[in-house]
C-alpha positions as CSV (number, residue, x, y, z in Angstrom):
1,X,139.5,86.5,124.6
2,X,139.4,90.0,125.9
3,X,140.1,91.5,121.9
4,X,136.9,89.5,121.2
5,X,134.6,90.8,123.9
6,X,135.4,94.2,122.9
7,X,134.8,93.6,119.4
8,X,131.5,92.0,120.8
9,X,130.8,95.5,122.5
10,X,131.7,97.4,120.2
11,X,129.5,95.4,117.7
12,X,126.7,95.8,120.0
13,X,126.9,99.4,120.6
14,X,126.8,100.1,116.9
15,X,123.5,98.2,116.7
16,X,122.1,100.3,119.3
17,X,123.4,103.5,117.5
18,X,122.2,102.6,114.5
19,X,118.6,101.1,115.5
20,X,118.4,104.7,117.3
21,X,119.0,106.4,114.4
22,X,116.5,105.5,112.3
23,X,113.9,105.5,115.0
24,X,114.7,109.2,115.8
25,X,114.4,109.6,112.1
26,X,111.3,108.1,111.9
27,X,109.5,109.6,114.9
28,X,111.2,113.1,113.5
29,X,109.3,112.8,110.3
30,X,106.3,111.7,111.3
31,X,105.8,115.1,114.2
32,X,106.5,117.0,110.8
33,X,104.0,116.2,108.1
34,X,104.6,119.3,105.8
35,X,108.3,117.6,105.2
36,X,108.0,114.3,105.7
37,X,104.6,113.7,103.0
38,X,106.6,115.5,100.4
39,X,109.6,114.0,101.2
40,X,107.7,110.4,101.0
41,X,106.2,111.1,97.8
42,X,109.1,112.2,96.2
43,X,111.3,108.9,97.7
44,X,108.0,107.0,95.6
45,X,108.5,108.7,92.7
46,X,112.3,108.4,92.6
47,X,111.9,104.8,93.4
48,X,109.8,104.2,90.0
49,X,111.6,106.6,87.6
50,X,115.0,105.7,88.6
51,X,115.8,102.2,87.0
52,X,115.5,104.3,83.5
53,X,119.0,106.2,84.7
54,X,120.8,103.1,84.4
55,X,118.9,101.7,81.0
56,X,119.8,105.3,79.4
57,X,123.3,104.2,80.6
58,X,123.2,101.3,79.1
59,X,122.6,103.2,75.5
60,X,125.5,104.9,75.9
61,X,124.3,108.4,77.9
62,X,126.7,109.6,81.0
63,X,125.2,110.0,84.0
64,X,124.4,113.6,84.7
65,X,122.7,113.2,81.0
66,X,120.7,110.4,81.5
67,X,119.6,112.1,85.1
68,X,119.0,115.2,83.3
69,X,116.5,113.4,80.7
70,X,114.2,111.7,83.4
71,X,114.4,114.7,85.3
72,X,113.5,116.9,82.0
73,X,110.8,114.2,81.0
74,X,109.2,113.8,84.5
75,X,108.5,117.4,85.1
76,X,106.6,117.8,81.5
77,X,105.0,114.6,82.1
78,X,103.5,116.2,85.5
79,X,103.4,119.8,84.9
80,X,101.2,119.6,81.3
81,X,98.5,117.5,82.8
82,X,98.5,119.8,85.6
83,X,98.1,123.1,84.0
84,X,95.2,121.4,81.1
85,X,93.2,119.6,84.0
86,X,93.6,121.1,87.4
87,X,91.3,124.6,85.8
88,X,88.5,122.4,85.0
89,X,88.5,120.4,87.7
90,X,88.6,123.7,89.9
91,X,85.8,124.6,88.1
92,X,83.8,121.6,88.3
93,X,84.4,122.0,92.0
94,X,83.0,125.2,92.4
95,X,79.9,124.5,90.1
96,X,79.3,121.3,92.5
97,X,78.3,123.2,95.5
98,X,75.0,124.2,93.8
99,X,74.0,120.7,93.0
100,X,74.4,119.8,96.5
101,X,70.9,121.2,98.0
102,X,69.4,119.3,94.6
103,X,71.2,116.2,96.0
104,X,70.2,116.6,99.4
105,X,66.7,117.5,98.4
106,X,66.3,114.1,96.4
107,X,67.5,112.2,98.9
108,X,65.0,113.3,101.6
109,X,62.3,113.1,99.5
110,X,62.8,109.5,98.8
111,X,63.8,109.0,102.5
112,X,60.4,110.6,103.4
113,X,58.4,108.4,100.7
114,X,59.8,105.0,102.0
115,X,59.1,106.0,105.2
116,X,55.5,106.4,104.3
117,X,55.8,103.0,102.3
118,X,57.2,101.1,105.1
119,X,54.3,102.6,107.4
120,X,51.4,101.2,105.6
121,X,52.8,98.1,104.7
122,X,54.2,97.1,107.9
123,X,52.5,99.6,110.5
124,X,56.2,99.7,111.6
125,X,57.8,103.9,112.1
126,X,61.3,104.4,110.9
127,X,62.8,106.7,113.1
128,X,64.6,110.0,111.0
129,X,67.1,110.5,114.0
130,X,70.2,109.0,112.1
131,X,69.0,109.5,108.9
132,X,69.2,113.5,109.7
133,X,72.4,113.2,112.0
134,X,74.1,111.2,108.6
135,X,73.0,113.9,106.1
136,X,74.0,116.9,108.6
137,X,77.8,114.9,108.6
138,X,77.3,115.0,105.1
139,X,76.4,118.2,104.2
140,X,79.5,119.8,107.1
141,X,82.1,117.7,105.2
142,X,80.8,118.3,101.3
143,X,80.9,122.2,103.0
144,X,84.6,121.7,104.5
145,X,86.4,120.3,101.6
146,X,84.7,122.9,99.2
147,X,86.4,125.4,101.4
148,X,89.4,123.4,102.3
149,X,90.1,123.1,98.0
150,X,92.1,126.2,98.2
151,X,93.8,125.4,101.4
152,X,95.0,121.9,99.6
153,X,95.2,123.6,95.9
154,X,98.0,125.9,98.2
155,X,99.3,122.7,99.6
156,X,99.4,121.1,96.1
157,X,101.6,124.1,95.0
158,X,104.2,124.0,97.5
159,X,104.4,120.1,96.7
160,X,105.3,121.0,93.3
161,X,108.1,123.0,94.3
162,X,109.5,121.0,96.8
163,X,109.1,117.1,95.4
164,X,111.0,118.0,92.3
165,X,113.5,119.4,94.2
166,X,113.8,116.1,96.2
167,X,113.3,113.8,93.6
168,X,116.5,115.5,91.5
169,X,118.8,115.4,94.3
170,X,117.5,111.7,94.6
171,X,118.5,111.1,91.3
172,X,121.9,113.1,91.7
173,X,123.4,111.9,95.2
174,X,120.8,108.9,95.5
175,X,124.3,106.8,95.6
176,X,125.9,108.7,98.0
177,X,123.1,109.1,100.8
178,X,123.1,105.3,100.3
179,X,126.6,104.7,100.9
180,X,126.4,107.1,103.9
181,X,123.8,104.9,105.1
182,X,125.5,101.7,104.7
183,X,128.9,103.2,106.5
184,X,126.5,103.1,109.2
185,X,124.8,99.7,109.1
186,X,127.3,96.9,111.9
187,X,128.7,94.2,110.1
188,X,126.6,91.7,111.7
189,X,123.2,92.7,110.1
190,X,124.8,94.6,106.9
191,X,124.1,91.9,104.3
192,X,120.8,91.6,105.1
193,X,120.2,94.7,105.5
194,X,121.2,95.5,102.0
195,X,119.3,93.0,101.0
196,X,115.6,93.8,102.6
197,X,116.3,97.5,102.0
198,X,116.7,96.7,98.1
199,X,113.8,94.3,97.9
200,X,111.5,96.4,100.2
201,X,112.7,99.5,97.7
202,X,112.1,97.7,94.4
203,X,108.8,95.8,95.9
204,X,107.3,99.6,96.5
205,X,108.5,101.3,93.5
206,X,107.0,98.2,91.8
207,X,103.4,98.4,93.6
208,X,103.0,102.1,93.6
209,X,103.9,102.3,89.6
210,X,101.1,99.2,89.6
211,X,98.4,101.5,91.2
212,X,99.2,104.3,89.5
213,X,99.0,102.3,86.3
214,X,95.6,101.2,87.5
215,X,93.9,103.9,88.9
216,X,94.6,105.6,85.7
217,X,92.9,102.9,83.5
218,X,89.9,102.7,85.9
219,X,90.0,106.8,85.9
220,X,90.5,107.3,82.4
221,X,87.6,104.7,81.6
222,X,85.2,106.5,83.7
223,X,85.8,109.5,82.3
224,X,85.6,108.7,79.0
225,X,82.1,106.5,79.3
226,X,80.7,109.6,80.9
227,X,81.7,112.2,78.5
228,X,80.1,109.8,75.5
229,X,77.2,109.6,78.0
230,X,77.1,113.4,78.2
231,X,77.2,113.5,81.9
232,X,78.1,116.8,83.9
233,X,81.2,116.8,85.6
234,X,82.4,113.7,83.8
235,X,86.4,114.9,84.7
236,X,85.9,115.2,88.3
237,X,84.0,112.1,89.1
238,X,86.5,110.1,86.6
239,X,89.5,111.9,89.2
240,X,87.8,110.7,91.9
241,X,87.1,107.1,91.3
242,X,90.8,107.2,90.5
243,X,91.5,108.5,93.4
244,X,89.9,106.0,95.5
245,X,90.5,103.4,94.0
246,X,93.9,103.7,95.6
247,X,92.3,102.4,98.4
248,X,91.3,98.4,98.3
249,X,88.2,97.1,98.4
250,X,86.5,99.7,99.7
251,X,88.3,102.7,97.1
252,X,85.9,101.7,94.0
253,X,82.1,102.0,96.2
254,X,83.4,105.8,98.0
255,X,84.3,106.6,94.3
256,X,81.4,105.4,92.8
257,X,78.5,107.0,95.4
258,X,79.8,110.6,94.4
259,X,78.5,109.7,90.9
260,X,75.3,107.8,91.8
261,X,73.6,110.2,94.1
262,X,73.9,113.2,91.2
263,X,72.9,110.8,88.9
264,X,69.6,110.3,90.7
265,X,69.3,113.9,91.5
266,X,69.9,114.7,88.4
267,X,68.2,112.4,85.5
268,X,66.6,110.2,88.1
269,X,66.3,106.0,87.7
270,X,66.2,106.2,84.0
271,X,68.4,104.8,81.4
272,X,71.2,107.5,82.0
273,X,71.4,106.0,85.5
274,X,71.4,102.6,84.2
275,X,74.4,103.4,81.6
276,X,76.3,105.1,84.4
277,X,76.0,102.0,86.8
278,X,76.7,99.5,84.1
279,X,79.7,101.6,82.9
280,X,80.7,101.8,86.9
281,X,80.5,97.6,87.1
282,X,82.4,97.0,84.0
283,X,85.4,99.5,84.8
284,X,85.6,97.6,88.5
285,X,85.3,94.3,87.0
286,X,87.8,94.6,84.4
287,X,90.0,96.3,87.4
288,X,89.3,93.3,89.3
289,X,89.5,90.2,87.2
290,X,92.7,91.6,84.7
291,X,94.2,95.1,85.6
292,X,95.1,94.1,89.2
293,X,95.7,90.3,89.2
294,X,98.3,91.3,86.6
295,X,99.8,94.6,88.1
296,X,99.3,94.5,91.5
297,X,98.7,91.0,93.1
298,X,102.0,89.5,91.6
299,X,103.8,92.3,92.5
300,X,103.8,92.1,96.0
301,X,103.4,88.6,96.1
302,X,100.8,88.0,98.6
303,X,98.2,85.8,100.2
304,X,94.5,87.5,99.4
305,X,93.4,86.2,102.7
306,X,96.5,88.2,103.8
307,X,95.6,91.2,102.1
308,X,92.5,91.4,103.0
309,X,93.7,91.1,106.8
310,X,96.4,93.6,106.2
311,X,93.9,96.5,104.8
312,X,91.3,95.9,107.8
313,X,94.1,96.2,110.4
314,X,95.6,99.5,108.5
315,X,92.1,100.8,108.5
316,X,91.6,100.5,112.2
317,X,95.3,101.7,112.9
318,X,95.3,104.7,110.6
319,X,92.1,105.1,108.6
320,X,92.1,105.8,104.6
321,X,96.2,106.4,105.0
322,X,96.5,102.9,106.9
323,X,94.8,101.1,104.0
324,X,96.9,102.8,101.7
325,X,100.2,101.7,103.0
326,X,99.0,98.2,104.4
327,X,99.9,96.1,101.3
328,X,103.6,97.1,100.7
329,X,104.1,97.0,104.8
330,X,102.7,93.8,104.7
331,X,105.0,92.6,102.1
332,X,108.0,94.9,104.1
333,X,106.9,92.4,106.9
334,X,106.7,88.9,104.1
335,X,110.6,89.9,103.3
336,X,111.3,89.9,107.4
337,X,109.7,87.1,108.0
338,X,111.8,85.1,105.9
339,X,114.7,86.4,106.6
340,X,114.2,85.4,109.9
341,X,112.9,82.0,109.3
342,X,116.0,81.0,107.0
343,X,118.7,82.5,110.2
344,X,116.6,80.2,112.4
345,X,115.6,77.0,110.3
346,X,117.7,76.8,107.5
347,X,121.8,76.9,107.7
């Protein structure tokens, strides 16, 4: 009896130990953010280009070869791309800022005329306070991230230093770190344990492969309807619907607003407006009713009422990031869940 109460405690104490671990890890991380965002995007990388270590094993490749290929083939795959579209899209930025007072211009004019509209018809005055407050927000964050683009270009450039590094030692002593980690797990949650972390690993690889794979389609289609269209800065709005439409739901109408207003400032409610909207609609719908009931929904294997719920409460908790990360934390939490109903209802 005694032996097994201090096998109890000791059992116990390793809990606590290892519980506190990973939350000083976590809170460690998160007061850092020039490490830990790095650090998290290489993890996501490593996540999705790592099963093709083991299939290059499979043909017969040793390790440290097969590691060195999808190390070699990564960095072209990201660097080329980089160095052929990150100087036009610099350039496109800088060009933007003098189509901005256009812009702004265009949209208080036709402020000002349905104004005028509503007033004759109605007798009723629309009041410019929030109009004015809205377009001064506007026009100080348009100004910000034009000057911030060097700031982040500098950011960008560390990033590509450092997440290689990350994602190659990944690759290289990915085995290891996990062992070390398991050493540390108690006995009496190490199975599952092993078990969430794998599916929770392969469940995000999974999904953030799945958005990549569909941001680039929606991205790649925008760019191209708008360079047969002829439209100016066809490259940066195509980045930028990609971009957002990272974010659910509301990633596609943030993306596509950029590309309206110029639109109207620029050709005004024409037919070139009318080709841009329809090509807009049809690059969202074929996102919505094939890319990402194939891709996306079935990989993380979720309720849409749940996420939806799981994107408005990320929103509210931490903004654009929080909807970002609220689909594979809410399948993090699906795995928990039933893990914890099968130790309590099943035997």
């Amino acid at each position: 009896m005694p032996q097994i109460n201090i096998v109890t405690k000791r059992e116990r104490f390793k809990l606590i130990f290892f519980f506190s671990i990973i939350i000083l890890a976590f809170v460690g991380l998160s007061s850092m953010p020039r490490v830990s965002i790095p650090l998290l995007l290489g993890y996501v990388i490593f996540l999705i280009v790592y099963p093709a270590v083991p299939t290059l094993e499979k043909l017969g490749i040793n390790r440290t070869g097969s590691i060195w290929i999808v190390f070699s083939s990564l960095i072209f795959f990201s660097i080329y791309p980089f160095v052929k579209i990150v100087p036009t899209v610099t350039a496109e930025i800088e060009n933007v800022q003098y189509y901005l007072p256009k812009i702004e211009k265009y949209v208080t004019k036709k402020y000002e005329e349905t104004r005028i509209e509503v007033r004759e018809k109605t007798s009723f005055e629309i009041g410019d306070k929030y109009f004015f407050q809205a377009l001064d927000w506007v026009r100080k964050t348009s100004t910000n991230i034009l000057l911030n683009v060097p700031k982040i270009l500098a950011s960008f450039l560390e990033w590509v230093f450092f997440i290689p590094l990350i994602i190659f030692f990944l690759l290289k002593d990915g085995k290891s770190f996990k062992r070390g980690i398991l050493r540390l797990t108690p006995n009496s949650i190490f199975e599952r344990f092993y078990f969430l972390s794998h599916q929770f690993n392969k469940k995000l690889g999974d999904y953030i492969f799945a958005k990549f794979v569909e941001a680039s389609i929606v991205g790649i289609t925008i760019t191209s309807g708008l360079l047969i269209l002829n439209v100016r800065f066809a490259l940066l709005f195509g980045l930028l619907a990609a971009v957002t439409n990272i974010i659910p739901y509301v990633g596609p109408v943030v993306g596509f607003i950029p590309a309206l207003l110029f639109s109207l400032a620029e050709y005004g409610s024409g037919t070139t407006l009318g080709a841009i909207i329809i090509l807009y609609v049809v690059a969202n719908a074929i996102d919505i009713a094939i890319v990402f009931p194939i891709l996306v929904s079935k990989v993380v294997d979720l309720h849409p009422l749940t996420v939806v719920v799981s994107v408005i409460l990320g929103s509210q908790w931490l903004g654009m990031i929080g909807m970002v990360i609220s689909i594979p934390f809410a399948a993090a939490l699906k795995l928990i869940a039933q893990e914890v109903y099968k130790e309590i209802y099943q035997e």
